[in-house]
ZAGU-864401 format. One record per residue (C-alpha): z, x negated, y. Coordinates in nm, 2 decimals. Layout:
<rs>
[r [Z; X; Y]]
...
</rs>
This chain:
<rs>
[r [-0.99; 24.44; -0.18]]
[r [-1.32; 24.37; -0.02]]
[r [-1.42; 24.13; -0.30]]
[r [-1.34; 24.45; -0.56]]
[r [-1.51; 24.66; -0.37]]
[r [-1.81; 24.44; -0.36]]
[r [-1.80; 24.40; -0.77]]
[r [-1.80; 24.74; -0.82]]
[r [-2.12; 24.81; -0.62]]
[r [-2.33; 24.49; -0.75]]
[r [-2.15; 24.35; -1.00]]
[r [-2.36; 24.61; -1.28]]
[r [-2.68; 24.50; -1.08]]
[r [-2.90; 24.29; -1.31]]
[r [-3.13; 24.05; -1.10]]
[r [-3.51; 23.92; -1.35]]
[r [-3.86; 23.81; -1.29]]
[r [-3.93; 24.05; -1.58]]
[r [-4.17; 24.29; -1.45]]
[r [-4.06; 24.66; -1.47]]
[r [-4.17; 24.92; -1.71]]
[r [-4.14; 25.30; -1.74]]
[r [-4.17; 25.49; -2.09]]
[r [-4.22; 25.83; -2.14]]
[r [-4.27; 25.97; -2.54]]
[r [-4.25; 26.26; -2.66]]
[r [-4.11; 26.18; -2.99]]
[r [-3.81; 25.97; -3.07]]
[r [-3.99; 25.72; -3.29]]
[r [-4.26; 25.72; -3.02]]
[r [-4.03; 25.59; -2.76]]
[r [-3.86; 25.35; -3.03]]
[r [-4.21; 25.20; -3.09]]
[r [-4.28; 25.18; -2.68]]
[r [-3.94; 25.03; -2.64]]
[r [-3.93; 24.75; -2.90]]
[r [-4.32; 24.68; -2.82]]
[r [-4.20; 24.63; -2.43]]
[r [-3.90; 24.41; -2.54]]
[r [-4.08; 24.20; -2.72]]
[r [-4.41; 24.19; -2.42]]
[r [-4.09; 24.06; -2.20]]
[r [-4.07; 24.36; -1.93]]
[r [-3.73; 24.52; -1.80]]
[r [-3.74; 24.89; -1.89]]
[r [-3.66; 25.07; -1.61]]
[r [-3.62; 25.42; -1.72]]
[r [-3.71; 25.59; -2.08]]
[r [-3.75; 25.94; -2.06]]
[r [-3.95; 26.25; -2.23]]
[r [-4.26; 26.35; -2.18]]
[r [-4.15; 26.70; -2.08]]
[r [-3.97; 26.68; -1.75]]
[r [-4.13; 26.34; -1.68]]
[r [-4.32; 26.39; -1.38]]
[r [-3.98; 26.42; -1.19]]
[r [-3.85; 26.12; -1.31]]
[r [-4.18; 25.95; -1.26]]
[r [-4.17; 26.07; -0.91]]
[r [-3.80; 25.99; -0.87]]
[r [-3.88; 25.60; -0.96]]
[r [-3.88; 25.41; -0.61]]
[r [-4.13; 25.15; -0.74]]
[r [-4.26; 25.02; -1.15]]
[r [-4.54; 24.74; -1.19]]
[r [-4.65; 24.94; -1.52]]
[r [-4.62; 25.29; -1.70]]
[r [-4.61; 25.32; -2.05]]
[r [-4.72; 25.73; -2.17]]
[r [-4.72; 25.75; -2.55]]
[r [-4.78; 26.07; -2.71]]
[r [-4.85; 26.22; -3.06]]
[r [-4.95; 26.62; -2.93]]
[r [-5.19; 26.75; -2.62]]
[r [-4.93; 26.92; -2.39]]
[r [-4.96; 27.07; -2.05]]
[r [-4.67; 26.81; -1.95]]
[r [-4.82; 26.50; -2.05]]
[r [-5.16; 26.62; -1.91]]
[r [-4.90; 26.65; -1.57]]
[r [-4.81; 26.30; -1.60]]
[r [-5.09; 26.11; -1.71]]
[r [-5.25; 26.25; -1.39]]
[r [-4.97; 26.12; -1.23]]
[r [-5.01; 25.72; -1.37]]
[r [-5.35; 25.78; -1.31]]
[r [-5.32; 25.88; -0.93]]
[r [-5.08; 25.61; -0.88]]
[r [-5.30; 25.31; -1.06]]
[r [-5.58; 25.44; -0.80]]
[r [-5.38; 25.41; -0.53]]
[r [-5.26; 25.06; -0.67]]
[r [-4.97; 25.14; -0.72]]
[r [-4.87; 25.03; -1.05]]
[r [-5.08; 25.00; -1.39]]
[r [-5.07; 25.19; -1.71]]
[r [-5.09; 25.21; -2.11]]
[r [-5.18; 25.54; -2.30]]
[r [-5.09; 25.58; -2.66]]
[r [-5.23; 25.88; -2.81]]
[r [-5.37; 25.96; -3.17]]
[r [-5.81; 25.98; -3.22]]
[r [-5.80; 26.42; -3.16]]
[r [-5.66; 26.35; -2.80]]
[r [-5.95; 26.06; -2.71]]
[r [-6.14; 26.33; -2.55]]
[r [-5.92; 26.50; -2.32]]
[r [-5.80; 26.18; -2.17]]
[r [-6.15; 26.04; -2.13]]
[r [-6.17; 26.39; -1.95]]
[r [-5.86; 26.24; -1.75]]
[r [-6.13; 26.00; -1.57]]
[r [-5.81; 25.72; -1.60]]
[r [-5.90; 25.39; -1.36]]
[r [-5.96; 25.08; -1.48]]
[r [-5.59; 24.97; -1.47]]
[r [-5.50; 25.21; -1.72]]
[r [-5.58; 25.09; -2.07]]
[r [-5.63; 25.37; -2.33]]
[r [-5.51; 25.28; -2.72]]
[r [-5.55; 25.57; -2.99]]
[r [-5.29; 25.48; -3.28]]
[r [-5.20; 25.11; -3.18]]
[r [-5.06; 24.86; -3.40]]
[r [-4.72; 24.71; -3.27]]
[r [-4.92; 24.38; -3.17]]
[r [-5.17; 24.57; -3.03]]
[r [-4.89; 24.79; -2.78]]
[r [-4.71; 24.45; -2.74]]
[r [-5.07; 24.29; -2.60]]
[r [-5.14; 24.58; -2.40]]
[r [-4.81; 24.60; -2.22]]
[r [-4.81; 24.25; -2.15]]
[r [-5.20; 24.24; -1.96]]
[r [-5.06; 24.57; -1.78]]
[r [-4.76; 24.41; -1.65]]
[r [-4.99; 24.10; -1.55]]
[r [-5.21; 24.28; -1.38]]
[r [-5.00; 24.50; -1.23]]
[r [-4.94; 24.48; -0.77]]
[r [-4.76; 24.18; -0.65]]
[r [-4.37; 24.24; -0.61]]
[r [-4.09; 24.06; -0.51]]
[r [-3.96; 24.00; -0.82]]
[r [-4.32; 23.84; -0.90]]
[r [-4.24; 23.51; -0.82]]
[r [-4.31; 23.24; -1.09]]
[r [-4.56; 23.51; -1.24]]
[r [-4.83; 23.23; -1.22]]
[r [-4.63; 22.98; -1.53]]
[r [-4.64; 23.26; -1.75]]
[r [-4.87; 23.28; -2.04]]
[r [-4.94; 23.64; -2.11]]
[r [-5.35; 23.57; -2.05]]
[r [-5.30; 23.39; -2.40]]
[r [-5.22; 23.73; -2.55]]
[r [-5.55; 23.97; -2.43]]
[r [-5.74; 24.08; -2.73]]
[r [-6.06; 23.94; -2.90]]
[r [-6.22; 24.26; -2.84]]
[r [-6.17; 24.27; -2.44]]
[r [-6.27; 23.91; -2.42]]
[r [-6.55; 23.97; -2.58]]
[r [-6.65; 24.25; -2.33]]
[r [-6.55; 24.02; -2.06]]
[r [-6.77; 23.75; -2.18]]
[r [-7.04; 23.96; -2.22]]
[r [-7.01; 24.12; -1.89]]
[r [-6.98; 23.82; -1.75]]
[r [-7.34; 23.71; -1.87]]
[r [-7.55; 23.97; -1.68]]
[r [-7.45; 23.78; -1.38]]
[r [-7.46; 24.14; -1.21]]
[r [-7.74; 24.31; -1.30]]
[r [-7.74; 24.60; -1.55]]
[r [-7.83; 24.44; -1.87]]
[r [-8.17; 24.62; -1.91]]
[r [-8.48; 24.39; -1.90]]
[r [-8.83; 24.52; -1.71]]
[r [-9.04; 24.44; -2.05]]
[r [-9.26; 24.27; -1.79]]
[r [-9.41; 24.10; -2.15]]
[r [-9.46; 24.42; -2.30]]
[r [-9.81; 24.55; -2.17]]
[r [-9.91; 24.83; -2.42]]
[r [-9.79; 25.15; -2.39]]
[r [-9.50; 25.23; -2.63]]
[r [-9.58; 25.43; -2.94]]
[r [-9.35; 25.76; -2.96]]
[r [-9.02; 25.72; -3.16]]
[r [-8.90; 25.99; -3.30]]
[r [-8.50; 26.07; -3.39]]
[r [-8.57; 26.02; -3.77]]
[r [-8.69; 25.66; -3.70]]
[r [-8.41; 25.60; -3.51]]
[r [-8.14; 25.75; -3.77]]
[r [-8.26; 25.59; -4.04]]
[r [-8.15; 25.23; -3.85]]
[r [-7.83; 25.36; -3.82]]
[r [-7.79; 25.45; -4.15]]
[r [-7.93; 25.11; -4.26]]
[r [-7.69; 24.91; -4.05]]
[r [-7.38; 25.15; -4.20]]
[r [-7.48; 25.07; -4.53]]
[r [-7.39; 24.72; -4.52]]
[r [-7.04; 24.82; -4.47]]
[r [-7.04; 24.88; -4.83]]
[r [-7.10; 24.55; -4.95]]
[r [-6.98; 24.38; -4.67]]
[r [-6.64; 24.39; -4.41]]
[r [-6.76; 24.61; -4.13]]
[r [-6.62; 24.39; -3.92]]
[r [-6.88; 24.10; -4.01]]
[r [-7.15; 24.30; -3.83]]
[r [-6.93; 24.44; -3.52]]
[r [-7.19; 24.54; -3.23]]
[r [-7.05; 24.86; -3.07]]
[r [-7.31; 24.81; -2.78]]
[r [-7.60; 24.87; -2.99]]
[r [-7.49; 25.09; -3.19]]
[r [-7.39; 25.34; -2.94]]
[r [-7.71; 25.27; -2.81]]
[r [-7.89; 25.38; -3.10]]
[r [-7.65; 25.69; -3.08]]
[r [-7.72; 25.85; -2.78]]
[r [-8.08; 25.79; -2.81]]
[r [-8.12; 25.94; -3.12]]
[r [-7.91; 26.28; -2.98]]
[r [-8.15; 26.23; -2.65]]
[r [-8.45; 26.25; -2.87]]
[r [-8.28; 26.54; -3.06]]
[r [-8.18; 26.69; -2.75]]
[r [-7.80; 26.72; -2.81]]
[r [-7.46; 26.61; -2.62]]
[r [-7.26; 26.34; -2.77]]
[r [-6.87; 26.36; -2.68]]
[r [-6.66; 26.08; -2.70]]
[r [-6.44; 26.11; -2.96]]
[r [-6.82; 26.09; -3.15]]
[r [-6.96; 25.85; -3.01]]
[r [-6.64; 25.60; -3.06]]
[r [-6.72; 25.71; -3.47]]
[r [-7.08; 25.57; -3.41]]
[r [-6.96; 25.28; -3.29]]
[r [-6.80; 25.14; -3.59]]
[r [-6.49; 24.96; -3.46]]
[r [-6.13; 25.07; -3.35]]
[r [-6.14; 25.35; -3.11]]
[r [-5.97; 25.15; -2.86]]
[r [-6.24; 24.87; -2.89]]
[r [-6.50; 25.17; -2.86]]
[r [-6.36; 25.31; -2.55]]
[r [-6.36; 24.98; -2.35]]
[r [-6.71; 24.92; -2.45]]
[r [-6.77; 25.31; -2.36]]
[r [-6.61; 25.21; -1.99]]
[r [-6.78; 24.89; -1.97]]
[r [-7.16; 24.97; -2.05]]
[r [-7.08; 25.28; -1.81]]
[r [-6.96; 25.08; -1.56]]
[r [-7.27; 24.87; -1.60]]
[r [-7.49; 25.15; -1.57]]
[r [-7.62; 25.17; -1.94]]
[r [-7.45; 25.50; -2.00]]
[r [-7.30; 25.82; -1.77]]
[r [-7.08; 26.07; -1.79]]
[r [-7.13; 26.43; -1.81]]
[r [-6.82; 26.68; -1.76]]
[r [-6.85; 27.02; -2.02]]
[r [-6.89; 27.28; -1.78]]
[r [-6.66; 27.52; -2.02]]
[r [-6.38; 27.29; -2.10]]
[r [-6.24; 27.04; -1.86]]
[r [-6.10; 26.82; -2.12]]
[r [-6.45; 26.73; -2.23]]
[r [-6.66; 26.45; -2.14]]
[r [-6.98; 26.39; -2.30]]
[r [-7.18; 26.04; -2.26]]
[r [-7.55; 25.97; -2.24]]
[r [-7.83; 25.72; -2.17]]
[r [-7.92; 25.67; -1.82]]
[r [-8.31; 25.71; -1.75]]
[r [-8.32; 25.29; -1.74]]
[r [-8.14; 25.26; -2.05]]
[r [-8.33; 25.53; -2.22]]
[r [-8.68; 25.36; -2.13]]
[r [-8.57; 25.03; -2.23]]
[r [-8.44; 25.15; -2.55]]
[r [-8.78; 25.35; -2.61]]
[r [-9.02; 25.07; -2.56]]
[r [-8.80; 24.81; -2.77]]
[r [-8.75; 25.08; -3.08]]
[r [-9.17; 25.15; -3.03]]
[r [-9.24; 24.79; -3.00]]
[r [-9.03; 24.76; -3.34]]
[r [-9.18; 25.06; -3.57]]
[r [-9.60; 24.92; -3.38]]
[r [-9.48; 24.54; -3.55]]
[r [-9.32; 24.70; -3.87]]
[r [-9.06; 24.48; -3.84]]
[r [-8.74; 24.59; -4.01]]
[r [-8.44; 24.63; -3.75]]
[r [-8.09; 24.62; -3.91]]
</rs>
């Protein structure tokens, strides 16, 4: 009697390593996508559930290494809950993965999201399956977290967010920006024609070459916000990932990073909280003055 009454309390209780996953879509074949892509990244769903209503059952879960919120439509409830996975990635709680199409990219940069909530606007399948996996990885040490060290999941980070790291990792700490100790003259004025004219060069290659061949988000959005500071205008984000000329995902983590570094801040609109607009910081703006004077004084073509 005791050993059936045992079985029917545990017997349905399913004991993994696999680290644990919520989904919340609000679609059908966005929760299909989420749940295949986590399959497949090797995590144990815990809970699937809609994005309306889904702050209850986020608060309902008693602990989740990772939170996957996929949606195709602003709404005030998934607004509700991404402030919710954001919160609780703060707190280190748990990490997160955002799936939402390009005319939502604003509002959750608005969302301020930490670091350990990775943002992806229209993902491929591999691309979901990748970003799942580095959630789960670097999601707080559980119980169930034993072994995590033999897996491999590392191997499956993107090229893009290595090559941030990478790049990160060569300013050693500092904020990228040089003095110009070498550069004693004073810098010539530049003027926002000048500086749109480079970036039309540089887009013109992509029509006899793959875009891809010439990838340099970083300067790019450089040249961006210095021609709209010269112009005197705001540049929002959902813009500013078009200047960069790669996938909006790869734009927003070079967005973070280069803010994170210093390079660029963050403005909040004033008349709609679910608008962020980026800009130069006073360094970066200098440095980009006198190297875009240095360049027009030499005549030396910059493409």
């Amino acid at each position: 009697m005791v050993v059936d009454l045992a079985d029917d309390l545990f017997g349905g209780l399913v004991y993994s390593s696999a680290q644990v996953l919520l989904l919340f879509a609000d679609s059908e074949e966005g929760l299909d996508k989420a749940r295949a892509a986590a399959l497949r990244a090797g995590c144990r769903i815990a809970a699937e559930a809609p994005v309306e209503g889904g702050t209850e059952r986020f608060e309902a879960q008693i602990a989740a290494d990772a939170a996957l919120l996929s949606a195709s439509e602003p709404s005030a409830a998934f607004d509700a809950l991404l402030g919710r996975i954001g919160d609780a990635a703060r707190n280190g709680r748990m990490t997160g993965v955002v799936v939402a199409p390009f005319a939502m990219i604003d509002a959750i940069v608005a969302a301020d999201l930490p670091a350990e909530v990775d943002h992806l606007c229209d993902p491929t399948d591999a691309q979901l399956e990748r970003a799942l996996a580095r959630a789960v990885e670097r999601a707080p040490a559980r119980l169930h977290d034993i072994g995590r060290a033999e897996a491999s999941l590392l191997q499956q980070l993107s090229e893009d967010a290595a090559r941030i790291a990478s790049v990160l990792a060569s300013l050693s700490g500092d904020d990228g920006i040089s003095d110009g100790a070498n550069d004693t003259d004073e810098p010539e004025a530049v003027d926002a024609a000048f500086v749109r004219g480079i970036i039309r060069a540089r887009r013109l290659r992509d029509q006899f070459f793959r875009g891809e061949l010439f990838a340099d988000p970083a300067f790019d959005t450089l040249l961006d916000l210095y021609a709209a500071r010269l112009e005197g205008g705001r540049v929002a984000v959902s813009s500013l990932c078009i200047a960069a000329s790669v996938p909006a995902t790869t734009a927003l983590r070079w967005i973070r990073a280069l803010t994170e570094k210093g390079l660029f801040v963050r403005t909040a609109d004033p008349h709609d909280g679910r608008r962020v607009y980026i800009g130069l910081s006073d360094e970066a703006a200098r440095a980009m003055g006198r190297y875009l004077s240095a360049v027009q004084k030499s005549g030396l073509p910059t493409v």
